[in-house]
N, C-alpha and C positions, 0 to 999 in steps of 0.2 A: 430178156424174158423172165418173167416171174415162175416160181414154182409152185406149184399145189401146197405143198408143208409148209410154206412160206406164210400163205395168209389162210392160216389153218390155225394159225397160234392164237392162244387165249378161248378156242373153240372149245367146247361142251361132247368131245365124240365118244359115242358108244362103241362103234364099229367101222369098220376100213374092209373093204374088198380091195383090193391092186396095189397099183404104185401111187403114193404119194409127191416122188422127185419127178415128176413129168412136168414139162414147164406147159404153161397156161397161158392164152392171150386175153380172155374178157371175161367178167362176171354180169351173168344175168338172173335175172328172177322171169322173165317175160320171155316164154320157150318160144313168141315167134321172133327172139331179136336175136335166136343162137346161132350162133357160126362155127366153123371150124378149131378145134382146138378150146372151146371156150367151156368155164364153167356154169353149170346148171343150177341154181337151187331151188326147190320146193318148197314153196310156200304155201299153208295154209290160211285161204283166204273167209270175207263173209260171203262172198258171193261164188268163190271157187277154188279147186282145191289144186295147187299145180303137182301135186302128186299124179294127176291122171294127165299130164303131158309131161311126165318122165320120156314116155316112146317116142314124141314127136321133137323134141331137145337133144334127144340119142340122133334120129334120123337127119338131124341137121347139123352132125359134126362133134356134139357134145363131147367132151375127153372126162368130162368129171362130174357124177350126180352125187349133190347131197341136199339128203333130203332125212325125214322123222322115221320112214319106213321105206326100208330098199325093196325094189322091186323083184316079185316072185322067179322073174327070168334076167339073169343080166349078161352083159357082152362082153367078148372078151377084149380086153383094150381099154375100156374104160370104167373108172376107178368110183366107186362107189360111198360115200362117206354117210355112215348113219347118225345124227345128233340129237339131241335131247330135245333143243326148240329152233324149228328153221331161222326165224325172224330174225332171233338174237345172235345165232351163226350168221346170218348176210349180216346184219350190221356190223359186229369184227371183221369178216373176211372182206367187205368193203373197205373199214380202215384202214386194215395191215395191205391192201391191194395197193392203197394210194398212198400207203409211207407215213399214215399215223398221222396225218395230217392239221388235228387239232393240239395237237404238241406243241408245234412250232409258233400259232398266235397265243391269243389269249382270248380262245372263247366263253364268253356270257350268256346264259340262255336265260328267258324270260316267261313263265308261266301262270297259267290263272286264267278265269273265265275271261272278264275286261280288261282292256289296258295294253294287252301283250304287243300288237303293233305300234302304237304311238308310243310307248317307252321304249322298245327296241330301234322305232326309228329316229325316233329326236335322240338315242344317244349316240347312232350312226352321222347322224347332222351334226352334235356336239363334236366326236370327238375328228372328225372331216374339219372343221373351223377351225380344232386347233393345230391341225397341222397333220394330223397321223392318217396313213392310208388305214381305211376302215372297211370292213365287211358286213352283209345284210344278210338275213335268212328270214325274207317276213312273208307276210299272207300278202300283202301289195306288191316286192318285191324280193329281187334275190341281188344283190351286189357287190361287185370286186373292185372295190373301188370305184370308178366311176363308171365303169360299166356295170350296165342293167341288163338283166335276166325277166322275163316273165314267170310269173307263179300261180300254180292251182291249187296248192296246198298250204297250210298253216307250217307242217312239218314237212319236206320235202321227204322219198326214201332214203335208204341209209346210202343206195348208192351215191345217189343224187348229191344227197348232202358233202359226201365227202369227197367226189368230183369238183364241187364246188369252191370246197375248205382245197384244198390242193392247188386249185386255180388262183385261190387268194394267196397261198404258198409261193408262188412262184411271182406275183405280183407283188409280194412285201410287205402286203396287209401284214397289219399288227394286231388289232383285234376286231373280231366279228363279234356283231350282236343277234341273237337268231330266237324266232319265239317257239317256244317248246310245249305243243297241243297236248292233251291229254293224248288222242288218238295214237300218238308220235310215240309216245312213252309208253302206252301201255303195247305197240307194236312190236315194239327196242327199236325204234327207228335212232333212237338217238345212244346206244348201247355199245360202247367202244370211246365215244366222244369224252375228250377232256376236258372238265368247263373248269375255270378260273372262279367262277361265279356265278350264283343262282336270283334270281328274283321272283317273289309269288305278289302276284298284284291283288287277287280277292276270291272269293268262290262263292258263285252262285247260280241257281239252278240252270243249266246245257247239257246237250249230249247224252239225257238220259236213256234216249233210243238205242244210243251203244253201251254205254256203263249199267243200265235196267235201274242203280240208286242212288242217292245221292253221294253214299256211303263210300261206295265205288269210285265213282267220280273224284272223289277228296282222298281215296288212299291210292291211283295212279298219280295225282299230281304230289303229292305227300313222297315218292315213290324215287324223283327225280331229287329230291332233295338228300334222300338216303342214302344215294347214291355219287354224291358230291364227294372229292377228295379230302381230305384234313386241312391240305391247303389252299383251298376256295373259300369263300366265302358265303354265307347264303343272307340276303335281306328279303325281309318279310316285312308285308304291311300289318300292323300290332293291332290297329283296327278294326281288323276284320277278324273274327272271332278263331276260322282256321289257319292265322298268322303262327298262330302258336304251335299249334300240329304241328305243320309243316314242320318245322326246328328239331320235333321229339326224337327222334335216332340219325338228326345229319352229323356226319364228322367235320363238316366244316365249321368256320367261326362265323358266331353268327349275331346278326346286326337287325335292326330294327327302324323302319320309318312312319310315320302319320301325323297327324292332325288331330286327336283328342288326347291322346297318352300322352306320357314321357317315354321318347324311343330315342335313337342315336341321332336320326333325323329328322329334324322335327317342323312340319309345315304349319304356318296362321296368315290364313285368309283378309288381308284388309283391307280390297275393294275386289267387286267381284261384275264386273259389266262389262258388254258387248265387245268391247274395245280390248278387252285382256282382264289378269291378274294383279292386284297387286300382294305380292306376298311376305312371309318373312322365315327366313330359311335358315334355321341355327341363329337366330336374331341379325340374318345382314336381309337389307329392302332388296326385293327385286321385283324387278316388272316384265311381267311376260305378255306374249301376246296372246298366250292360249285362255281358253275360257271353262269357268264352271269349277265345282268343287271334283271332281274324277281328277280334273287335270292340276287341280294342286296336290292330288296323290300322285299321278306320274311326274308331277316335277318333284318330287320330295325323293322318291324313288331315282332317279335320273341322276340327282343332287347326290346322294349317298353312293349312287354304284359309279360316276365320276370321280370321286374323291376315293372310294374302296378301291379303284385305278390309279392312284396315283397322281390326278391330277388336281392343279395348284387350285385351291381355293377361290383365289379372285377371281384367276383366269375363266374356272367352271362357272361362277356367277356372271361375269361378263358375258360368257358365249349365250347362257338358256337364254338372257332376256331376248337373244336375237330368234330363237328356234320358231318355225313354224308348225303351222298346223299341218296334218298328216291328211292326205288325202282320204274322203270320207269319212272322218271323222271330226264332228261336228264343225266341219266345212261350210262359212255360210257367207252371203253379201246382201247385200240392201240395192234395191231395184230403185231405177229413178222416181216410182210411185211411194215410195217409202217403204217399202212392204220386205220383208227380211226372210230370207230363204235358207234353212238350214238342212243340210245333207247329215245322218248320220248311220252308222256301220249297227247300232241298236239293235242287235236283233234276241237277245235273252230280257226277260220279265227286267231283271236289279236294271242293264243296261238302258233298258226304255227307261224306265224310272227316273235313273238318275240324270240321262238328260231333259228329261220333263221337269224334272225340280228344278236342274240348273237355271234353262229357260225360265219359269217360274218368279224363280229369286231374284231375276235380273228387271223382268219386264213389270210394269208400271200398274197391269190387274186394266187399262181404261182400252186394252187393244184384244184382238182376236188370238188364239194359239188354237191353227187347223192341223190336226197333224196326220198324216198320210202312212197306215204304216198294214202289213200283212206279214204270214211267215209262211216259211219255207216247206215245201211238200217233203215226204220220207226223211224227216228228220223227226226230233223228237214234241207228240203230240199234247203233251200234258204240261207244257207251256202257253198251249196258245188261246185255253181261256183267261190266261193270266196276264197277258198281251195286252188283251181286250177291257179287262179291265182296268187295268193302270194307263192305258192310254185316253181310256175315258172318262177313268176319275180326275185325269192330271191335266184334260186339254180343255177347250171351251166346246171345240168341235172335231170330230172324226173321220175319215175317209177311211174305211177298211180295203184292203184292195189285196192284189194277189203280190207276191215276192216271188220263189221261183218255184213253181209247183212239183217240177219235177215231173213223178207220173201220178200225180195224185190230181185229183178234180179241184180246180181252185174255188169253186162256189162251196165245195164241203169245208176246207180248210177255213176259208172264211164264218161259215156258222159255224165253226167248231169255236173263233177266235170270239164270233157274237156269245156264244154262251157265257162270258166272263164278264159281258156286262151286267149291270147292277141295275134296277129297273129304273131309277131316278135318273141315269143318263143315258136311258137309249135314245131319247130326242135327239140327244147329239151325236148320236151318229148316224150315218149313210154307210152303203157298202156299193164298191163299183168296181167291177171284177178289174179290166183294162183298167194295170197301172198305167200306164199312159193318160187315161183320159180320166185317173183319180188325182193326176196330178195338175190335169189343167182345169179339172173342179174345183180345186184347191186356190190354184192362181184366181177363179172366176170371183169364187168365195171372197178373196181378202181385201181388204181396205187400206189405204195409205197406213201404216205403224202397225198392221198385222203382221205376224208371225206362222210362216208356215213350216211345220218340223217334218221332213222327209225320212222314216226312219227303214232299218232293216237290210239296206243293202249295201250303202256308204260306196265305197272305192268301186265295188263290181259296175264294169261296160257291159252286163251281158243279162240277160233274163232265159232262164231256162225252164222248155216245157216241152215235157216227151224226149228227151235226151238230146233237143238241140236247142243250142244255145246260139242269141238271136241279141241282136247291137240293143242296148239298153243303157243309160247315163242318165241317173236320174238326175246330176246338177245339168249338165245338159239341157235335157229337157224340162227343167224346173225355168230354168233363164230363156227358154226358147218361147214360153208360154209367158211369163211374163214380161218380154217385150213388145209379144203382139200388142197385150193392153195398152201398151204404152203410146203404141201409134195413134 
């Protein structure tokens, strides 16, 4: 049994009511999962505050509240901890709960608006191929090697997280790749964690429903890098204009990747079609199967934090050209009618974009590009005539349709996303609330060598409306639709 003092260490306390030597069995944040003997902490949440189920955390055994403000009546027996900020107290006392857990591998976290799952999982596939039991912390999955975990989050909590690193612990994982949301960081979900290594993939407009600015936005991820050790590493894409930022106060040593500068890493695009990449990486050829310019930033980035690892040169080239693509993201196949179906996770303004350019660059200008795309209810609104417009500047034809509405009315989200068009291409667009039946418009719509771009939800089975969430796959039903035609 563990002690209270024990994962108390490194904590921010102002004040102590009781005993601290009193041994502990469990740490909770969620006062209906307390049990006997276990500890309590109060969280300040956006939706609620667990400071007001201090009483109900007590009456269910609690031995120890810590919380921002100890309660006006306490009981005698149980030990009171007052601290500066809850969040960042659970994520230590989680660590030190499970034994510090990211000590022991060599975790890598991976940040930025795009990119952060397919570069955290091709480097999970990479370094799995060559030989090392490997760890996941992504928005698709969570894994310990070869076991898979389901996930709701980008950033798991702190508990969560480090329950997990623990289990990699004892499994012999050597290193986890885990991707680090803004949400997560500005939380301290990730607050105690030892990274090896940082990655910033790019920044652009998300999340402003929770950060309120852009400002905001770019100094929580800025935030993660400040916080690296002297002996991590941090790479940044040099590209992207807040590559640079990112770097200004990290102690770690820091590296550089892209495609237009001179950086440590250096990507050049020289064939770019359906079929894959061909690239040139530090000047050796390599052929990937991934597609589009995004994905020779994540393989630039992949390249650099492989070798920032320690691993051999050749070996790192030989393995990416086998890497596949990442579920939901720009996921696609060719129907026996010729007609090409791409799935992608797109759901910010730059991300639509840049896979409609991709698309774009590759396709011939003589075929259709229908693309099917909506956004998200109670998220952030002042994206979504921006949506609208680059989907309509970028495609030939439109389906606006609903994504997951949430509790929001999906016919408003939709003219909120129609107001971003541009008057010269509303013809091209339609609006048809049932993604379902926006997507078997789309299949109706297309012709042998048309292109249809699914965007917005990529990897999610599930579409959510009214707080339940209901079997949804948009490749699924993308191939379901068009093999009727085919009959």
């Amino acid at each position: 049994m563990i002690q209270l003092k024990d994962i108390l260490y490194k904590v921010s306390i102002e004040k102590v009511i009781g005993d601290t030597s009193m041994a502990i069995t469990n740490l909770n944040f969620d006062s209906r999962k307390v049990a006997l003997n276990d500890v309590f902490v109060a969280i300040r949440g956006a939706l609620s505050d667990g400071h007001q189920y201090i009483e109900q955390a007590q009456n269910q055994g609690a031995l120890a509240i810590v919380c921002e403000q100890i309660p006006a009546t306490q009981i005698s027996g149980i030990t009171y901890v007052q601290v500066k900020n809850s969040k960042k107290a659970l994520a230590l006392m989680a660590s030190n709960y499970y034994g510090n857990p990211s000590e022991n591998l060599k975790l890598v976290g991976v940040t930025g608006t795009n990119g952060k799952t397919t570069i955290s999982t091709l480097l999970y596939q990479l370094f799995s191929k060559a030989g090392f039991k490997v760890g996941l912390i992504s928005t698709v999955a969570i894994k310990v090697g070869e076991k898979e975990y389901a996930t709701k989050l980008t950033t798991p909590d702190s508990i969560s997280i480090n329950k997990y690193l623990a289990e990699m612990n004892h499994a012999g994982v050597e290193f986890c790749f885990m991707e680090v949301s803004s949400h997560g960081i500005d939380q301290h979900r990730t607050s105690g964690l030892t990274f090896v290594g940082g990655i910033f993939t790019n920044l652009s407009h998300d999340h402003l429903d929770y950060h309120h600015s852009f400002a905001a936005y770019r100094d929580v991820k800025k935030r993660f890098f400040d916080e690296l050790p002297k002996e991590a590493f941090a790479l940044t894409n040099a590209d992207d204009k807040n590559g640079a930022i990112m770097l200004q106060n990290t102690k770690a040593k820091t590296y550089t990747y892209g495609l237009k500068t001179m950086t440590d890493y250096k990507a050049q695009i020289l064939e770019n079609s359906f079929g894959g990449l061909l690239l040139k990486l530090n000047g050796n050829e390599i052929w990937s199967k991934l597609v589009g310019n995004f994905n020779a930033y994540n393989l630039a980035a992949i390249f650099g934090t492989a070798d920032l690892l320690g691993l051999n040169e050749l070996e790192n080239l030989k393995l990416m050209s086998s890497l596949t693509a990442v579920s939901g993201r720009f996921q696609y196949f060719i129907s026996d009618h010729k007609i090409a179906a791409i799935v992608d996770y797109a759901h910010t303004p730059d991300a639509l974009k840049n896979v409609l350019e991709t698309i774009n660059a590759i396709r011939t200008k003589n075929e259709e590009l229908i693309t099917v795309v909506g956004c998200g209810g109670d998220r952030d609104k002042t994206k979504r005539p921006k949506m609208g417009h680059i989907a309509s500047e970028l495609s030939t034809k439109v389906i606006l349709t609903s994504d997951n509405p949430r509790t929001e009315d999906p016919d408003e989200i939709i003219e909120e996303v129609v107001a971003g068009v541009e008057p010269q291409n509303t013809k091209k667009v339609i609006a048809v609330t049932s993604r379902r039946q926006a997507i078997k418009t789309a299949c109706v719509m297309a012709a042998p060598n048309d292109i249809i771009l699914i965007a917005g939800k990529g990897h999610e089975t599930y579409q959510e409306v009214n707080g339940v969430r209901s079997d949804f796959d948009d490749m699924k039903i993308v191939k379901e639709f068009l093999a009727q035609l085919e009959k």
